[in-house]
HTML snippet that shows the backbone in 3Dmol.js (N, CA, C, O; Angstrom):
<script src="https://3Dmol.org/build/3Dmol-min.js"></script>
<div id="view" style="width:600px;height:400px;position:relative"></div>
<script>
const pdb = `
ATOM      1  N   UNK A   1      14.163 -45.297 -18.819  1.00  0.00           N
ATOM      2  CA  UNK A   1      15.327 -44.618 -19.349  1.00  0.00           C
ATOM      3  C   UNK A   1      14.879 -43.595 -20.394  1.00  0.00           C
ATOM      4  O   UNK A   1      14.079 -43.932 -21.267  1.00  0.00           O
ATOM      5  N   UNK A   2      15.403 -42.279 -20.325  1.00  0.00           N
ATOM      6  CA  UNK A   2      14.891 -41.299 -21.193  1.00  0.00           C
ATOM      7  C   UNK A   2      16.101 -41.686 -22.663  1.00  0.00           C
ATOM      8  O   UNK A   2      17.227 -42.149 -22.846  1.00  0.00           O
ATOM      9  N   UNK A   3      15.133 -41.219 -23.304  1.00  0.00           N
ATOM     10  CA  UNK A   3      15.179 -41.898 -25.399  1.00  0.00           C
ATOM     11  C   UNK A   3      15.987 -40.514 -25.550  1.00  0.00           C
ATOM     12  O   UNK A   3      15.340 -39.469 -25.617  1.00  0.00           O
ATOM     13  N   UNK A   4      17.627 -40.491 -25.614  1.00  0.00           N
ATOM     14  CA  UNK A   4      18.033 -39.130 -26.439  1.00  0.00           C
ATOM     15  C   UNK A   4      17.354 -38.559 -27.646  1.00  0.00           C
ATOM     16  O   UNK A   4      16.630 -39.309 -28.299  1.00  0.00           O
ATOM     17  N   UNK A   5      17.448 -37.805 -27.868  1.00  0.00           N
ATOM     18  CA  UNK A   5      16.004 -36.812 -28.920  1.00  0.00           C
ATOM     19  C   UNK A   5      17.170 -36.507 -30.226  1.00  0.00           C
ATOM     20  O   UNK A   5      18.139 -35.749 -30.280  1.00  0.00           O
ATOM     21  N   UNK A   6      16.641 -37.368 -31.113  1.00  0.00           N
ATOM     22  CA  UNK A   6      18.043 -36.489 -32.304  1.00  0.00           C
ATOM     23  C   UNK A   6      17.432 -34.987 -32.480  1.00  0.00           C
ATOM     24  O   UNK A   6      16.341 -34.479 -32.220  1.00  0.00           O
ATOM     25  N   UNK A   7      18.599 -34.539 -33.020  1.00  0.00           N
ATOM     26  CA  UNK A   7      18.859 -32.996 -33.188  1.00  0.00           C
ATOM     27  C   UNK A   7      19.353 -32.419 -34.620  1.00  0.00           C
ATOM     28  O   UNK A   7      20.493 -32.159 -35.006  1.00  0.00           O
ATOM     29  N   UNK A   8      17.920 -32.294 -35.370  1.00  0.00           N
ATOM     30  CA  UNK A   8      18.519 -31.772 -36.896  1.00  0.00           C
ATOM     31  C   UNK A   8      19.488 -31.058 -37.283  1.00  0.00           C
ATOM     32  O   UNK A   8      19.914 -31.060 -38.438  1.00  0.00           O
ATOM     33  N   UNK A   9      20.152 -30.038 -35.893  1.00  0.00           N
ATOM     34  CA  UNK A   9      21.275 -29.409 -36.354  1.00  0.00           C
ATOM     35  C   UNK A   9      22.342 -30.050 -35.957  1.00  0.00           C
ATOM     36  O   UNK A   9      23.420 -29.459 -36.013  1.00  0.00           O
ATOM     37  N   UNK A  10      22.275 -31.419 -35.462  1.00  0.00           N
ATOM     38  CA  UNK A  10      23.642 -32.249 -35.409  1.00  0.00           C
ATOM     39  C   UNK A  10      23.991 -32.830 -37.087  1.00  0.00           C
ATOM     40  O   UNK A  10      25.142 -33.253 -37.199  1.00  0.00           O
ATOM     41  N   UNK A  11      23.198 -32.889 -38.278  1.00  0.00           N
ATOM     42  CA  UNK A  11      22.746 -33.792 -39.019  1.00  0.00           C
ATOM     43  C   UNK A  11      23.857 -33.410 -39.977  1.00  0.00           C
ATOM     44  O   UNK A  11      24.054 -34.261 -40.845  1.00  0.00           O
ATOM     45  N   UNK A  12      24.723 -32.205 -40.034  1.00  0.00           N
ATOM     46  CA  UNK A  12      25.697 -31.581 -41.115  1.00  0.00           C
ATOM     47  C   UNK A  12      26.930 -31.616 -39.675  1.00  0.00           C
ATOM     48  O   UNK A  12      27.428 -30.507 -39.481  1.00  0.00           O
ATOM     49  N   UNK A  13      27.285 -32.412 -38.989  1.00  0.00           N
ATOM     50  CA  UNK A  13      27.889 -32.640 -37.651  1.00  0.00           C
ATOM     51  C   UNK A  13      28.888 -33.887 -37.894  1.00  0.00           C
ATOM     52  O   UNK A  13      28.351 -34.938 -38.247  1.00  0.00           O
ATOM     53  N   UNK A  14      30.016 -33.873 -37.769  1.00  0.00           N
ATOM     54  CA  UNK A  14      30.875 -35.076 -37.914  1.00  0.00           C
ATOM     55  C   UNK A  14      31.726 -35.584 -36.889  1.00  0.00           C
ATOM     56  O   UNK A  14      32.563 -34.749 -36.546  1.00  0.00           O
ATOM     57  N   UNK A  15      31.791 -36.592 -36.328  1.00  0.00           N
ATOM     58  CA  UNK A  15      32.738 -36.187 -35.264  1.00  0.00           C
ATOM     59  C   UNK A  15      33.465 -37.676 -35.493  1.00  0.00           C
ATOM     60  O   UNK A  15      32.963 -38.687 -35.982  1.00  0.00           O
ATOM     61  N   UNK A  16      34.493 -37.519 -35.098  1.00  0.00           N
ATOM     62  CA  UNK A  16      35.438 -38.363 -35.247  1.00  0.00           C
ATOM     63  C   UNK A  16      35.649 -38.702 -33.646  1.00  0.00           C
ATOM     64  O   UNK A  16      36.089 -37.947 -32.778  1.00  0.00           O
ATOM     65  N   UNK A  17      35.242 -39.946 -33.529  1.00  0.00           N
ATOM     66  CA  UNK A  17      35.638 -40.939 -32.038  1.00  0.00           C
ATOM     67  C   UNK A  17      36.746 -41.428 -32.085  1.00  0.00           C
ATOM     68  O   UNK A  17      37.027 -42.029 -33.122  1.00  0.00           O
ATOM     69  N   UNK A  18      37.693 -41.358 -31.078  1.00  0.00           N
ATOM     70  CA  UNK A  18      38.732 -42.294 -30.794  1.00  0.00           C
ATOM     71  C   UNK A  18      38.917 -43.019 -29.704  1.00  0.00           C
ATOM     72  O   UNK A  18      39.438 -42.274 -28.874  1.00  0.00           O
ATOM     73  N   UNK A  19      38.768 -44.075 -29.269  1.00  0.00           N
ATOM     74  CA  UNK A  19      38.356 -44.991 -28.058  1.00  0.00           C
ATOM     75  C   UNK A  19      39.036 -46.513 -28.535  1.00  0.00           C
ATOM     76  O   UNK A  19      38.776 -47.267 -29.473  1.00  0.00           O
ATOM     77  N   UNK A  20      39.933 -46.567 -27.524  1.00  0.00           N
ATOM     78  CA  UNK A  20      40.708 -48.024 -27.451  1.00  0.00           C
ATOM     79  C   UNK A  20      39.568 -49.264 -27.014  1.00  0.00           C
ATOM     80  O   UNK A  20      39.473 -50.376 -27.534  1.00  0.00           O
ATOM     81  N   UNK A  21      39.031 -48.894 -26.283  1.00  0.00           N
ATOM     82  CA  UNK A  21      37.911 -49.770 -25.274  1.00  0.00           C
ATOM     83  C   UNK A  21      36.957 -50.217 -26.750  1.00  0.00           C
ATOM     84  O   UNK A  21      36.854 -49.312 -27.578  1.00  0.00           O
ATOM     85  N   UNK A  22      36.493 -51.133 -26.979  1.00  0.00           N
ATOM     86  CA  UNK A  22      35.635 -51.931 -27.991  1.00  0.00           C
ATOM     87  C   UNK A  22      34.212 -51.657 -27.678  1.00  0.00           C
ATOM     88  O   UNK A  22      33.250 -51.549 -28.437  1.00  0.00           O
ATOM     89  N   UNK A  23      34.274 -51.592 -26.737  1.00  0.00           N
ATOM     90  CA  UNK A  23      32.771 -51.389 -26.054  1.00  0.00           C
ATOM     91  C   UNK A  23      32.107 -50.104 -25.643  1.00  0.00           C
ATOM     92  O   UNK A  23      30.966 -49.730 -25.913  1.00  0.00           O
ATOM     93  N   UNK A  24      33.001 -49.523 -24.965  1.00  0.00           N
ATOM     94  CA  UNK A  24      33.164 -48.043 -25.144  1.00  0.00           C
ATOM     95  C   UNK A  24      32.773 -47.378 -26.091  1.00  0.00           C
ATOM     96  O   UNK A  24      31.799 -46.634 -25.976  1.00  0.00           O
ATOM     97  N   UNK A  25      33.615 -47.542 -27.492  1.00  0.00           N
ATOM     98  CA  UNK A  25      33.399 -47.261 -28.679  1.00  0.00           C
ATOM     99  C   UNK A  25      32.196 -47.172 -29.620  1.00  0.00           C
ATOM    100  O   UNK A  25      31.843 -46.408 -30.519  1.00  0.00           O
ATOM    101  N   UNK A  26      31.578 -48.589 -28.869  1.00  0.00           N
ATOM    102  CA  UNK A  26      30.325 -48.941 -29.767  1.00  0.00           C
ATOM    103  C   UNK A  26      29.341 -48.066 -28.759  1.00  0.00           C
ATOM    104  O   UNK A  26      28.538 -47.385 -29.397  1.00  0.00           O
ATOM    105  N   UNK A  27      29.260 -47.973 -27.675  1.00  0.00           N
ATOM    106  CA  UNK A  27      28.234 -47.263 -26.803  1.00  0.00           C
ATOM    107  C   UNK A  27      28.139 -45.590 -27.264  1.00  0.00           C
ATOM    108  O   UNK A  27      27.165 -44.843 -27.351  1.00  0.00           O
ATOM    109  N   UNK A  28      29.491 -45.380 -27.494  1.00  0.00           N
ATOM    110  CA  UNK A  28      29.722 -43.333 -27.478  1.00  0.00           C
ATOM    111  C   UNK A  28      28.930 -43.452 -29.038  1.00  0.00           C
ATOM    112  O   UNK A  28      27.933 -42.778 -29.297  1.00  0.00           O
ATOM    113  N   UNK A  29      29.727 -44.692 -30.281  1.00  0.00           N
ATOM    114  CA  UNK A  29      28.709 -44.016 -31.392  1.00  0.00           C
ATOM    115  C   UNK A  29      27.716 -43.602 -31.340  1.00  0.00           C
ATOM    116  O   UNK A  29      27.341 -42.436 -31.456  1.00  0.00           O
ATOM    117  N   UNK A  30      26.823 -45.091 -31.044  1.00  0.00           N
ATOM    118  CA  UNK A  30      25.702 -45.210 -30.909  1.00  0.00           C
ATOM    119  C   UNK A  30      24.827 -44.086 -30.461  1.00  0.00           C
ATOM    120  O   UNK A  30      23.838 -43.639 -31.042  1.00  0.00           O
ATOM    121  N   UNK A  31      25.567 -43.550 -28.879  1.00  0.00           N
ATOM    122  CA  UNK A  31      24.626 -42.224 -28.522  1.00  0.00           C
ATOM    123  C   UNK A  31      24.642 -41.286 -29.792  1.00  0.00           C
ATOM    124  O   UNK A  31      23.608 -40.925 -30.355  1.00  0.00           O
ATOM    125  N   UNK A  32      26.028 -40.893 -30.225  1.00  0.00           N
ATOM    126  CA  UNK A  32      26.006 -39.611 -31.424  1.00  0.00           C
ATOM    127  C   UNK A  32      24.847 -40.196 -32.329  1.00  0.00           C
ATOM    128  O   UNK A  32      23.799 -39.581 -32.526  1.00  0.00           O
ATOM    129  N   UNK A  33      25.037 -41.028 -32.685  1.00  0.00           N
ATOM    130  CA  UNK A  33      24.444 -41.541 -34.246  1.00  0.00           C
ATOM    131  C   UNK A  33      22.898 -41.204 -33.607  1.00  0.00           C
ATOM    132  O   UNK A  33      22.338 -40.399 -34.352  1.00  0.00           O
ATOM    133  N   UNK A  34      21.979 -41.616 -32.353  1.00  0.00           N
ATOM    134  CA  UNK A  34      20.904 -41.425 -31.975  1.00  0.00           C
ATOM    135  C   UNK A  34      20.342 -39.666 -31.930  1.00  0.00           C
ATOM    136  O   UNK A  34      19.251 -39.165 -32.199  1.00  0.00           O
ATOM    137  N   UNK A  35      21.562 -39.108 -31.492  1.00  0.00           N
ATOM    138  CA  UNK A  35      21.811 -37.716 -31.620  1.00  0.00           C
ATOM    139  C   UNK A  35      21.670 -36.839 -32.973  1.00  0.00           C
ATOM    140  O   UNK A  35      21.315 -35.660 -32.971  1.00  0.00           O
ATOM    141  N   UNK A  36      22.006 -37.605 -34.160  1.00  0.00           N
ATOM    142  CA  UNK A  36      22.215 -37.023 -35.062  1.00  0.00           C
ATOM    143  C   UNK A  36      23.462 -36.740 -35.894  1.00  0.00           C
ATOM    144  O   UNK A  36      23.384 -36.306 -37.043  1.00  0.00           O
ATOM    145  N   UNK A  37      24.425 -36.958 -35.379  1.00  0.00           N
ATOM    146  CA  UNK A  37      25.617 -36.869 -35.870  1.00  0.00           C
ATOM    147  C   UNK A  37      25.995 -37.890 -36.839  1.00  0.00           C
ATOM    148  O   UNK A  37      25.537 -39.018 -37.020  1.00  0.00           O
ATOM    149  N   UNK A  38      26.666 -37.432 -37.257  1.00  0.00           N
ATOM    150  CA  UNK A  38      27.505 -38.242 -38.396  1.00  0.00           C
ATOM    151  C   UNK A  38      28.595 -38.974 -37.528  1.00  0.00           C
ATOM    152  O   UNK A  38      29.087 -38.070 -36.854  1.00  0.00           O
ATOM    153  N   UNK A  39      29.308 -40.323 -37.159  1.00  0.00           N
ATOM    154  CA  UNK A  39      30.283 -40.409 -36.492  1.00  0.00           C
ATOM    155  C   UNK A  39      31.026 -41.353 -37.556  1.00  0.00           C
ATOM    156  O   UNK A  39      30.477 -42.127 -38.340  1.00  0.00           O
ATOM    157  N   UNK A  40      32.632 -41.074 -37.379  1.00  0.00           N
ATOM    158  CA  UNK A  40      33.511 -41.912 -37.839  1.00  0.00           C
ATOM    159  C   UNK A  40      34.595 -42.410 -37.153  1.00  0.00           C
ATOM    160  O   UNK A  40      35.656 -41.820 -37.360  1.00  0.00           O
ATOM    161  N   UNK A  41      34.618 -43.866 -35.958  1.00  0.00           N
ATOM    162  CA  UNK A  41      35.305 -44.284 -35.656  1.00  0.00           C
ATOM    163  C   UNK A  41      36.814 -44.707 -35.771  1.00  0.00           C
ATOM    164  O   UNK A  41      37.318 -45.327 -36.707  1.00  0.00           O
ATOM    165  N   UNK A  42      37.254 -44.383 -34.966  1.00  0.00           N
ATOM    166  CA  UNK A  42      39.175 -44.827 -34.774  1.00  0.00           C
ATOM    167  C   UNK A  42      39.333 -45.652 -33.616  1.00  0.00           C
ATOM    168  O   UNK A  42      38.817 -45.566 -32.501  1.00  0.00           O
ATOM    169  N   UNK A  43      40.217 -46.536 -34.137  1.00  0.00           N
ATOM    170  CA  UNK A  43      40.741 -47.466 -32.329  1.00  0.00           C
ATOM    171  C   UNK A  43      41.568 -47.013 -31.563  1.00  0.00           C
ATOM    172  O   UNK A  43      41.582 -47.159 -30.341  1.00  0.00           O
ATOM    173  N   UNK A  44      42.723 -46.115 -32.576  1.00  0.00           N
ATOM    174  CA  UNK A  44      43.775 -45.370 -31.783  1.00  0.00           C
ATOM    175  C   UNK A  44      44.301 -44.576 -32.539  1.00  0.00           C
ATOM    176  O   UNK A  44      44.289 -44.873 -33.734  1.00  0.00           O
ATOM    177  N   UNK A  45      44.837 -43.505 -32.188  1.00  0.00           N
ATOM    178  CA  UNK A  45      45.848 -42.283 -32.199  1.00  0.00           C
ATOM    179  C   UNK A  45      46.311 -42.149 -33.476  1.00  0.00           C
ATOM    180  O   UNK A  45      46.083 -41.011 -33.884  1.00  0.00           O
ATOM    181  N   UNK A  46      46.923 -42.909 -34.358  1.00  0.00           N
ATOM    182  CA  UNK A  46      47.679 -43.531 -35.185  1.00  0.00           C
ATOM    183  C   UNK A  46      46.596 -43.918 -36.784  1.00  0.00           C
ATOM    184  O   UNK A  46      46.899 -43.758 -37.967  1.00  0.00           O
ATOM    185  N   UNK A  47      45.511 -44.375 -36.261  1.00  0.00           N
ATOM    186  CA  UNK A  47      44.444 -44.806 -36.673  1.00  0.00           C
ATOM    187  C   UNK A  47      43.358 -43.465 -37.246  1.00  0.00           C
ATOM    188  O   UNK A  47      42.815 -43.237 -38.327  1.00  0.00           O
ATOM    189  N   UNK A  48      43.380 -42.754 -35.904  1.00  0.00           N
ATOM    190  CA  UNK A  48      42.299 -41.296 -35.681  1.00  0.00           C
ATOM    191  C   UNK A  48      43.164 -40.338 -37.154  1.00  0.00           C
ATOM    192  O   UNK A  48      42.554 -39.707 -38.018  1.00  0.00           O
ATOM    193  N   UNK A  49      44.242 -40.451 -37.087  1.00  0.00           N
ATOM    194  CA  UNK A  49      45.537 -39.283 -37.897  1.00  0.00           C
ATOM    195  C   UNK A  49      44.843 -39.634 -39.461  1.00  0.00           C
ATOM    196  O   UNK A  49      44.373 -38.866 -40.300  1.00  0.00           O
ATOM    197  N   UNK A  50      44.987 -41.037 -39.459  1.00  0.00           N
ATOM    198  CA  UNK A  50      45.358 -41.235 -41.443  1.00  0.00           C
ATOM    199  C   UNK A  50      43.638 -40.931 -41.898  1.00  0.00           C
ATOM    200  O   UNK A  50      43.233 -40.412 -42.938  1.00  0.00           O
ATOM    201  N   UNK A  51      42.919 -41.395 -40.851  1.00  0.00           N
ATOM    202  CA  UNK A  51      41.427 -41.129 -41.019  1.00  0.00           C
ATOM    203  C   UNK A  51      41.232 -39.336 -41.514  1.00  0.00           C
ATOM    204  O   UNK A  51      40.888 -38.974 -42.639  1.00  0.00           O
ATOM    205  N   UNK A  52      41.513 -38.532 -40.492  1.00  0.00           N
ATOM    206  CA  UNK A  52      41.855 -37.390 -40.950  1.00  0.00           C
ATOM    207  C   UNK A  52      42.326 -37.033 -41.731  1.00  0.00           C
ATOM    208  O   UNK A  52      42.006 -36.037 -42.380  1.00  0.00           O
ATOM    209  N   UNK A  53      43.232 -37.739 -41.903  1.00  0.00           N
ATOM    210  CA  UNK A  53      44.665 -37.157 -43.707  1.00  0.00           C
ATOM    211  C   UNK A  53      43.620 -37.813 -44.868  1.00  0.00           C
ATOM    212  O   UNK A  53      43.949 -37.698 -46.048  1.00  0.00           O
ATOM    213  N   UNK A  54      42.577 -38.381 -44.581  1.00  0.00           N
ATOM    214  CA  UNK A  54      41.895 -39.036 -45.555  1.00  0.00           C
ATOM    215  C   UNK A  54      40.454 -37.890 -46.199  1.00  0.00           C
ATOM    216  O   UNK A  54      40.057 -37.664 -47.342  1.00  0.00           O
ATOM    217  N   UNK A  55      40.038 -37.426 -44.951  1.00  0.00           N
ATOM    218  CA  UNK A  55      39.031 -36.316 -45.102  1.00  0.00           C
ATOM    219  C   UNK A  55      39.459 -35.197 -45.801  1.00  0.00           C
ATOM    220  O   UNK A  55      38.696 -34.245 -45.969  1.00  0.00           O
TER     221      UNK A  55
END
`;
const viewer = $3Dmol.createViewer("view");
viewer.addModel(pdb, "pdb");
viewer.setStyle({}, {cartoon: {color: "spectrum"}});
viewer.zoomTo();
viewer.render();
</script>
């Protein structure tokens, strides 16, 4: 299996996930975070919003 390569210009990169699926969720971080990104998880819709109103 090829090793995703982080990417220093992901490193000022934020992304906000929203994924109902538990597992799902933990798999998509995981790639970003290997990537370089900054990630900040949501479970849902509702969840994704106040996270935002918070930033």
């Amino acid at each position: 299996m090829i090793q995703p390569t982080p990417n220093p210009q992901n490193e000022s990169q934020e992304i906000l996930l929203v994924e109902d699926n538990k597992t799902t969720r933990i798999l998509m971080s995981s790639l970003l975070k290997k990537r370089g990104y900054k990630v900040t998880v949501a479970e849902h819709g509702q969840e994704a919003l106040d996270v935002f109103k918070r930033k």
